[in-house]
C-alpha positions in Angstrom: -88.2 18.3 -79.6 -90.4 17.7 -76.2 -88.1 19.1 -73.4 -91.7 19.6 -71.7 -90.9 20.7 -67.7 -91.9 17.5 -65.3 -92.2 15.2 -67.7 -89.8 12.2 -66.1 -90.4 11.4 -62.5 -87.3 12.7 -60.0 -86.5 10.2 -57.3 -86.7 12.3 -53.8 -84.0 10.8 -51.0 -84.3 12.9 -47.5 -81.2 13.4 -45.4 -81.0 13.0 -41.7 -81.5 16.7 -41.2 -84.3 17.6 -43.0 -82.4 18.6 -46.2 -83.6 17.0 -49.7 -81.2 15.8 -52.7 -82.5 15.0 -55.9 -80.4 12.7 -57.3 -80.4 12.9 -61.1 -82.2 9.6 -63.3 -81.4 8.4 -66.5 -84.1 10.1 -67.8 -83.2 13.6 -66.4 -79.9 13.2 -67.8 -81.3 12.7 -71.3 -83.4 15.7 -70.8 -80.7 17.7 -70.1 -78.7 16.4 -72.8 -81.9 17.5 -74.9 -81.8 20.9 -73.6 -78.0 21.4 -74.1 -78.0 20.6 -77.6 -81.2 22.8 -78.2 -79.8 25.6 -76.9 -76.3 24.9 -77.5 -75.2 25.0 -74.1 -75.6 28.9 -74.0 -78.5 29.9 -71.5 -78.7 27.8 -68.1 -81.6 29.5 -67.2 -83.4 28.1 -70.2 -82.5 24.7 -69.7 -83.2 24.4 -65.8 -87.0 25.4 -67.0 -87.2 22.0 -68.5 -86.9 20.6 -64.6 -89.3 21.2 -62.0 -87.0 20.9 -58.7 -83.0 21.8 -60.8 -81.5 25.4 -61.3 -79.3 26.9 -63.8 -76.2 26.0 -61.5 -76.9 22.6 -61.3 -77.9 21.9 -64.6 -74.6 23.5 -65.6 -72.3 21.6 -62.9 -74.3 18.4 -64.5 -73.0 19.1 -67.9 -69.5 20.1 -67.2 -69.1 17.4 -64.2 -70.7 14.5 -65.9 -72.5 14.2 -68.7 -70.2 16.9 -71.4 -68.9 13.9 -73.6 -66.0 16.2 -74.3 -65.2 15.5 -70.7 -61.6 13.2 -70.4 -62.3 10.9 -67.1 -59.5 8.8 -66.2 -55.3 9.2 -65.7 -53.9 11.8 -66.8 -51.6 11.7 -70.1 -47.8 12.1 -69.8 -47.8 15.2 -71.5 -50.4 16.8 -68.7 -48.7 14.9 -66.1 -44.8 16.5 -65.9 
């Protein structure tokens, strides 16, 4: 498995005041798909060492926000929705 830290290029946008997001790429997602599956999901710190410029907390906000594919996007069901 090549999880290999800086390997994908990480598109930089700058905000008005000075601050930096990173917004995530295709590529980063599959890396952190990579990482999640080779270490089952279990240590964050672990998987933000595959990214140069991503911690643990948003690595883990990633997963559970986005990319989890146990994840259930859309209306809720009837039986959630009383």
């Amino acid at each position: 498995m090549d999880i290999r830290r800086g390997k994908f290029a990480i598109k930089d946008v700058s905000w008005n005041n000075g601050l930096s997001l990173i917004s995530w790429l295709y590529h980063t997602d599959e890396v952190l798909c990579k990482a999640v599956e080779h270490f089952q999901g279990k240590n964050w710190k672990k998987i933000a060492e595959c990214f140069k410029d991503r911690t643990d907390v948003q690595c883990l906000h990633r997963w559970q926000n986005v990319l989890n594919p146990e994840l259930v996007k859309g209306p809720w069901s009837k039986e959630v929705n009383f």
